[in-house]
C-alpha positions, 0 to 999 in steps of 0.5 A: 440499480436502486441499491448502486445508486444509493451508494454513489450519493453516500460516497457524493455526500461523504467527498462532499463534506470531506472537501468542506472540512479541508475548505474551513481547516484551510481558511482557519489556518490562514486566519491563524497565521494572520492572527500571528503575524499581529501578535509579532507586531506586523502589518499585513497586507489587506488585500491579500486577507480579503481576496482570500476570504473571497477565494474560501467562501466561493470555494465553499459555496462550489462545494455544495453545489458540486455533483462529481468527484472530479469537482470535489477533487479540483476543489480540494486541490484549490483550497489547499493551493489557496491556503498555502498564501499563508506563508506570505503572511508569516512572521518573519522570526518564525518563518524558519520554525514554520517550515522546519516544523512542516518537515518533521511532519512530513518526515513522521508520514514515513516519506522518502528520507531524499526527500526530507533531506532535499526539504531541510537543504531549503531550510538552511538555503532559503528560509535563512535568506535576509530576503524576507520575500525570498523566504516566504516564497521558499515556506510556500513551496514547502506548505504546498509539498505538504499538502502534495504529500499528505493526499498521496499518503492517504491514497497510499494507505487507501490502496494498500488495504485494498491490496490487503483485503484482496488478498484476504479474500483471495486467500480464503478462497483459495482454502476452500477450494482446497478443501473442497478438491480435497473432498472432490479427490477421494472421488474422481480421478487424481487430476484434482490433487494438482488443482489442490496443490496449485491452490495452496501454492497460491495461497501461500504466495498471497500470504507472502505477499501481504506480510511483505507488504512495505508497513512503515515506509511510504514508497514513492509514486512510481513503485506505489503504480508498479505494485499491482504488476508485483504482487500478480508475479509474485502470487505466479512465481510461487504457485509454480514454485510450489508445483515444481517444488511438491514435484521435485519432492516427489521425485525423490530429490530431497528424500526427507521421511517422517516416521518412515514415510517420504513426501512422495509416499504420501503423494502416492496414496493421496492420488488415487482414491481407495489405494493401497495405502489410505490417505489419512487426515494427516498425510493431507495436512502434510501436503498441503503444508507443504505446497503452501510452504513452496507458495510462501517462500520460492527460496526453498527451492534452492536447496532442491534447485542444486541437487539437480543442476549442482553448481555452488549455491554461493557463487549462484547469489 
């Protein structure tokens, strides 16, 4: 109890002074951009500045009375929406440079392309306008599209390596399972095999599914939501996958033999304890390759797959 409450005012303290640096970052900005608007030789209205030096300091006094993420989040929310009144500040020979500049940023975070196209159509459209107003009015929007972009971008980063390190975790589990239904194996009966060849199955499917994981491009909110459904599927598919396909091997279907012993010769020895025929390390090591190669890839059954219901692969694609 003690220890879970200790966490929770770390991880308090840590949101807290992240929404303070995010507070301060955004004042300065505005106070940059007015900075820049006299070096251009323009006058800036005073009432907007002192309004949102009001607006900073509240927002910063909030923060450190605030007692939830909740209120860290909506205080967050309202810095950054306060810092986009830069844009009607901005010097009006720069205001096209400002936003083309918040595009190529956008678009180096690895966001849809649409949507960078749809952001560089606003530049031609409205920032160019000789509506000095209109154009202003168009690089907020875009500053707010930034700000908008840069949190999901670093919720999409926070959720995949929670993915990732599940997967890890689940992997390994996995592994020492097998191992231990391997041990478990040369003393019970053969029901423990399945269990081992389900287990490397699935580990072969979590490593699939982590070196497929989308590294470069950022997705868009709805398939980001849709990801956890996908990688349980996935991790399903390809332990039946590696069922059917060690059973289909077994079967003799794809009669593959090395140094004159068939996968389903070395089935047949692992499966009962003290056999015949000795299950050694290295007939183990086969079968569990090979159940996390059907985990890893259901595309192997294909092959298999044809020589039992037969039709041309091709036309199957």
């Amino acid at each position: 109890m003690f220890w879970s409450q200790t966490r929770r005012r770390k991880k308090l303290e840590e949101r807290r002074q992240e929404v303070l640096d995010v507070i301060r970052y955004e004042r300065w900005q505005f106070d940059l951009m007015q900075q820049r608007a006299g070096a251009n030789g323009e006058t800036v209205d005073s009432g907007i500045t002192t309004r949102a030096a009001e607006q900073f300091s509240q927002l910063e006094q909030q923060a450190v009375a605030a007692k939830t993420i909740d209120e860290f989040d909506d205080l967050m929310e309202k810095a950054e929406g306060q810092g986009t009144l830069r844009a009607y500040l901005c010097p009006t020979k720069e205001i096209v440079n400002e936003g083309t500049l918040a595009i190529d940023v956008m678009a180096e975070w690895g966001i849809p392309k649409t949507k960078i196209e749809t952001l560089r159509s606003i530049v031609d459209r409205k920032l160019k306008d000789a509506d000095t107003t209109s154009a202003r009015g168009a690089l907020r929007a875009i500053f707010d599209e930034k700000n908008s972009w840069s949190e999901y971008t670093d919720d999409y980063e926070d959720t995949m390596r929670g993915y990732t390190v599940w997967l890890v975790c689940v992997t390994v589990g996995l592994l020492i399972v097998t191992g231990v239904g391997i041990c478990f194996r040369l003393k019970a009966s053969s029901v423990i095999l399945l269990a081992v060849i389900l287990c490397a199955g699935a580990a072969g499917s979590c490593v699939s599914v982590m070196q497929k994981m989308p590294l470069f491009d950022v997705s868009l909110s709805s398939e980001l939501e849709a990801y956890g459904r996908r990688i349980w599927s996935r991790v399903a598919t390809g332990t039946v996958a590696s069922l059917v396909g060690c059973a289909l091997l077994s079967w003799g279907i794809l009669p593959i033999a090395l140094q004159g012993q068939t996968f389903s010769d070395v089935v047949s020895s692992c499966s009962v304890a003290n056999g015949a025929e000795p299950c050694t390390v290295p007939k183990l090591l086969i079968l569990l390759a090979v159940a996390i190669l059907f985990g890893f890839s259901e595309r192997t059954l294909i092959s298999a797959e044809q020589r039992v219901l037969g039709g041309d692969p091709e036309k199957k694609k």
